[in-house]
Every structure is written in C-alpha cells, then in structure tokens.
Biotite code that builds the C-alpha atoms (Angstrom):
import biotite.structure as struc

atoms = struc.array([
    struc.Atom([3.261, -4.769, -24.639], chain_id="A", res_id=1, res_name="UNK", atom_name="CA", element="C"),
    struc.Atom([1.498, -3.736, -21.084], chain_id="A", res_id=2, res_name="UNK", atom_name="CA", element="C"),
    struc.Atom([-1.810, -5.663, -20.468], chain_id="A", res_id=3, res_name="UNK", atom_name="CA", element="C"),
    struc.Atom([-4.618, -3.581, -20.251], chain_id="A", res_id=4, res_name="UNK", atom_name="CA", element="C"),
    struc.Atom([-8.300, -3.776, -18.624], chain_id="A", res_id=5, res_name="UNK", atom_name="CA", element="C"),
    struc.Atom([-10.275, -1.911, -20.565], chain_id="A", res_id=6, res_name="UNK", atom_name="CA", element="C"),
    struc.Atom([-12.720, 0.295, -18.897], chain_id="A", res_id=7, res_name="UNK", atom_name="CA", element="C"),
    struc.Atom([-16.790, -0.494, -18.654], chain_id="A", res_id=8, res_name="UNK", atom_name="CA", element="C"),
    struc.Atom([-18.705, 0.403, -21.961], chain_id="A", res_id=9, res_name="UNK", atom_name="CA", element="C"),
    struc.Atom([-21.578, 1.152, -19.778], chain_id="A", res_id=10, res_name="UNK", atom_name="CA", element="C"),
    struc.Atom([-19.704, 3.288, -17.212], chain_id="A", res_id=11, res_name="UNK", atom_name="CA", element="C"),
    struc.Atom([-19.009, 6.737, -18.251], chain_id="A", res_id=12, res_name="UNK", atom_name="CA", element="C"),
    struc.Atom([-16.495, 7.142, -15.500], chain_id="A", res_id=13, res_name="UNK", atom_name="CA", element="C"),
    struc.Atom([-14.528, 4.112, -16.084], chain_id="A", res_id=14, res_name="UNK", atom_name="CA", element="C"),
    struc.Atom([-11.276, 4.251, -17.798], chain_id="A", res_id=15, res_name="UNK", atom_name="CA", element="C"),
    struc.Atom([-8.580, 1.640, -19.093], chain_id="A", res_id=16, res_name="UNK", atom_name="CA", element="C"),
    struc.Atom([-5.732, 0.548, -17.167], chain_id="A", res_id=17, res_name="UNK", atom_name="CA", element="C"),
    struc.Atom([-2.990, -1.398, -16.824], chain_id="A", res_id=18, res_name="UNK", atom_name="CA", element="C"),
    struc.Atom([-2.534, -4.408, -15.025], chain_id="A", res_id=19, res_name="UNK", atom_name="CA", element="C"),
    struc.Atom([0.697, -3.083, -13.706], chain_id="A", res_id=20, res_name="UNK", atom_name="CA", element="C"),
    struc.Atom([-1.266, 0.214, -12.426], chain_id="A", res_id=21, res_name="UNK", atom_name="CA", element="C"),
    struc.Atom([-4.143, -1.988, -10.551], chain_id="A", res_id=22, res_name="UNK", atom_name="CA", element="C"),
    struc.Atom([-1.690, -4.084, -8.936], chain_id="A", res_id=23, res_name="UNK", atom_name="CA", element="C"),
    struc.Atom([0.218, -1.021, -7.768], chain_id="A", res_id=24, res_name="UNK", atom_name="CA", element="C"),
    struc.Atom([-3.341, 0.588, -6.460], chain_id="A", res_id=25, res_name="UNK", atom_name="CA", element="C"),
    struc.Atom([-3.960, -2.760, -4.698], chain_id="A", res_id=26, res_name="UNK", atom_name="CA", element="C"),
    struc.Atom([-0.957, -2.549, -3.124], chain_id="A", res_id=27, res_name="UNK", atom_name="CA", element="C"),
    struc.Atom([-1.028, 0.743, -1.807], chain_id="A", res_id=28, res_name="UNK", atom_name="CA", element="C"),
    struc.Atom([-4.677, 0.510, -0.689], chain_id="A", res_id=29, res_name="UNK", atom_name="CA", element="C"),
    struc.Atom([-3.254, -2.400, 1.663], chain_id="A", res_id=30, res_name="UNK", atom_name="CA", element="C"),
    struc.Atom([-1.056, -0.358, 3.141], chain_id="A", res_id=31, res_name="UNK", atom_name="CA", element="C"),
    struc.Atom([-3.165, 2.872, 3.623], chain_id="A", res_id=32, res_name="UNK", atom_name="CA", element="C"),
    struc.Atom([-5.782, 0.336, 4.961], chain_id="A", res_id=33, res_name="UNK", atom_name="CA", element="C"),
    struc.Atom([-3.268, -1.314, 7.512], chain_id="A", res_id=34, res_name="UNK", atom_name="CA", element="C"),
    struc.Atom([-2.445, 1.999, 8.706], chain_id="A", res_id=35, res_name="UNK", atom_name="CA", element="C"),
    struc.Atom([-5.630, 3.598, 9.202], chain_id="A", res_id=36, res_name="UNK", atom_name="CA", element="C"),
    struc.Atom([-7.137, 0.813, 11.022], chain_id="A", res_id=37, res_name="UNK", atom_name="CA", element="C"),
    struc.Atom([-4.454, 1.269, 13.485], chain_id="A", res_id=38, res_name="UNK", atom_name="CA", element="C"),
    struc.Atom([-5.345, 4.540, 14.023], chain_id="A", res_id=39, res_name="UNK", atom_name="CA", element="C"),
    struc.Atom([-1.659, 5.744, 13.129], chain_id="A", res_id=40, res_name="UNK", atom_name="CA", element="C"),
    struc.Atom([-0.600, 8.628, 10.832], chain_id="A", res_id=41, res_name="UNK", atom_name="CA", element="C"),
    struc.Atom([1.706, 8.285, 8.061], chain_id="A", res_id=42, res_name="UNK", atom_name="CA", element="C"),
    struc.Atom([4.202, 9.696, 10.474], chain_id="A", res_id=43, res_name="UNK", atom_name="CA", element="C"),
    struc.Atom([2.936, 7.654, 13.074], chain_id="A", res_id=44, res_name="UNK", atom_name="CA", element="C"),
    struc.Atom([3.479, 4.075, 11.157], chain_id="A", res_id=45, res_name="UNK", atom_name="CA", element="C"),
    struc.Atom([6.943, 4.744, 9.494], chain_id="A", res_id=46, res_name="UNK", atom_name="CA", element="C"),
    struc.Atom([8.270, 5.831, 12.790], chain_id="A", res_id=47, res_name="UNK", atom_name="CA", element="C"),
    struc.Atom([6.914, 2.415, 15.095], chain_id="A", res_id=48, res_name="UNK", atom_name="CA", element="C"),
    struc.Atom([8.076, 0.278, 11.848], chain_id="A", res_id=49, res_name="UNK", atom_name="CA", element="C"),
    struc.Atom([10.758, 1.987, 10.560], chain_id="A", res_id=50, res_name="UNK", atom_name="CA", element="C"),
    struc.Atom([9.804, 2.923, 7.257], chain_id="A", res_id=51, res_name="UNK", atom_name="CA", element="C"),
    struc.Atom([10.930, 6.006, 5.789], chain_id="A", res_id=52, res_name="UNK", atom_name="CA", element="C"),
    struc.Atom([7.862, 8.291, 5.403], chain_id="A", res_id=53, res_name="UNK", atom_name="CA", element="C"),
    struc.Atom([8.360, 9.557, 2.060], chain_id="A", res_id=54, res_name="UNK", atom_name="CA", element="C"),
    struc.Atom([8.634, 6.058, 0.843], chain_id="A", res_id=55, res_name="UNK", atom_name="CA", element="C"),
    struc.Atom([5.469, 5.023, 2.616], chain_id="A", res_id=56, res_name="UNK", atom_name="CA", element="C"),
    struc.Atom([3.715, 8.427, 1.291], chain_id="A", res_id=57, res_name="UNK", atom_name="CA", element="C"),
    struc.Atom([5.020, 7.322, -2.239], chain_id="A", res_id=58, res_name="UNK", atom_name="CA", element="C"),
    struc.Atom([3.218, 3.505, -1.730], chain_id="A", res_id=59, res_name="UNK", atom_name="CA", element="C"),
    struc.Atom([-0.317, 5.096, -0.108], chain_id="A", res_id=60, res_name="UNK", atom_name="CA", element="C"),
    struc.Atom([-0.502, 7.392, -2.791], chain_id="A", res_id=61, res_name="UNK", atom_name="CA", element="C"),
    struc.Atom([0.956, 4.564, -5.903], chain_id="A", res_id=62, res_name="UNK", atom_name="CA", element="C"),
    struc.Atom([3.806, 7.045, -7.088], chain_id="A", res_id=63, res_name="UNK", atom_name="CA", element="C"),
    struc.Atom([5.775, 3.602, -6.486], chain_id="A", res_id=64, res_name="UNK", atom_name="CA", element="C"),
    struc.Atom([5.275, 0.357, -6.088], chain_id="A", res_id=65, res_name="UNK", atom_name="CA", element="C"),
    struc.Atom([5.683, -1.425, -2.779], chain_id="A", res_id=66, res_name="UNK", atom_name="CA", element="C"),
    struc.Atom([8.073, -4.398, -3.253], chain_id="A", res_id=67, res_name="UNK", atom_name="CA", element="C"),
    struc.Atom([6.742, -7.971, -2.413], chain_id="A", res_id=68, res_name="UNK", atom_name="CA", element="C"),
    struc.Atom([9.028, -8.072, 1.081], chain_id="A", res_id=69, res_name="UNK", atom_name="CA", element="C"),
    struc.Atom([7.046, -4.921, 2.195], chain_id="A", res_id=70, res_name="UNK", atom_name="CA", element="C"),
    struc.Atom([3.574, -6.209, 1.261], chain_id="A", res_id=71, res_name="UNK", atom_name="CA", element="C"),
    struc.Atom([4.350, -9.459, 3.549], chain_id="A", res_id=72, res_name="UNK", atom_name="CA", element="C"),
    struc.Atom([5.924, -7.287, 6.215], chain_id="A", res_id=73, res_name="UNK", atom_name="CA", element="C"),
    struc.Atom([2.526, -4.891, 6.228], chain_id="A", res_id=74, res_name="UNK", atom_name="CA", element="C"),
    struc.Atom([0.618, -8.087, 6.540], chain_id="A", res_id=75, res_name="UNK", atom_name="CA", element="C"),
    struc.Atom([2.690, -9.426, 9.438], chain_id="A", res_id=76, res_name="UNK", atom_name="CA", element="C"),
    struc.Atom([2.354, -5.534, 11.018], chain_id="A", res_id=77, res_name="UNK", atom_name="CA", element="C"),
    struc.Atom([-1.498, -5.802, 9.878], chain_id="A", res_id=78, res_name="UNK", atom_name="CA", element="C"),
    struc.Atom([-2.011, -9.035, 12.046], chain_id="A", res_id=79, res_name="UNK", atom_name="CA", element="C"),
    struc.Atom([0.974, -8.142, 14.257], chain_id="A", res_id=80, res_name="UNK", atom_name="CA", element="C"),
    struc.Atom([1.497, -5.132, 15.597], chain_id="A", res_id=81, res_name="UNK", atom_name="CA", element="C"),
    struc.Atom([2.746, -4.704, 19.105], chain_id="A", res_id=82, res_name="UNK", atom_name="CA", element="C"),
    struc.Atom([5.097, -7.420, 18.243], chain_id="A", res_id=83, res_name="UNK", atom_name="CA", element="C"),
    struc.Atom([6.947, -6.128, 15.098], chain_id="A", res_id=84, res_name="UNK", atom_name="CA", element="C"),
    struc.Atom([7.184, -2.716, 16.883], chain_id="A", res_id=85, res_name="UNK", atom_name="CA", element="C"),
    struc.Atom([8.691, -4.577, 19.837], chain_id="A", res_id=86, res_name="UNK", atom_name="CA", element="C"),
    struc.Atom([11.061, -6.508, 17.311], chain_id="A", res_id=87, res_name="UNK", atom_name="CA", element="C"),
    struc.Atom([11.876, -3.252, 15.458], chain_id="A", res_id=88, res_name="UNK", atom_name="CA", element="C"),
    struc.Atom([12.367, -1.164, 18.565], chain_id="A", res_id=89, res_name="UNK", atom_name="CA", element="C"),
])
C-alpha cells in the first residue's frame, strides 16, 4: 500500500499525495533548479553533460523519476560544472 500525505484541511488547494510522487517532484525540481541557475536550456544542459533531452524533459517535468546515480551526478554538475563538461567532452 503507497504512503500517502494527506493534503491540508485548512487549504482548499491542497491535495493528497504520495510519498513516491513528492520524492519524484523533489527530484526533478533539483534538476530544473541546477539547470536554470546555469543559465542553460534543456537543450543546452543535455548536450554539455550528455544527457539525452527527452530523458531530462521527462525528470524536469516528473513523467519519470531520476535514478539516484543522476541525482549525485546533477549535484556534482550543480557544484561542478566546467569540470564535468571538461570530463564529459
């Protein structure tokens, strides 16, 4: 059986969800927010770190759920970037 959050009694816009569908929201909001505050498109930030960019368009927008090894390579890309695109190049 899924865990679920139920939503605020005293927020009409609140709504349940699952864990599994907050974690996947968290996840993608990391990405989105790694990539926007390089300043790089979508098309931009799978091309420099080779991601395909349907995949990372299915992540930003939680159709899928990033896999652990790509949170922790965002992260490195967040705090790294000129060196993983050197690496990657």
């Amino acid at each position: 059986m899924p865990i679920v959050i139920p939503a605020d009694p005293n927020d009409n816009e609140d709504f349940d969800v699952s864990a599994e569908a907050l974690d996947r929201a968290q996840r993608s909001r990391l990405i989105r927010r790694t990539r926007t505050a390089l300043g790089l498109s979508q098309t931009e930030f799978a091309s420099r770190f080779r991601v395909p960019v349907g995949t990372l368009r299915d992540w930003e927008q939680a159709r899928a759920t990033p896999p652990d090894f790509a949170i922790a390579y965002v992260r490195v890309i967040g705090e790294h970037p000129d060196l993983v695109a050197k690496v990657v190049a």
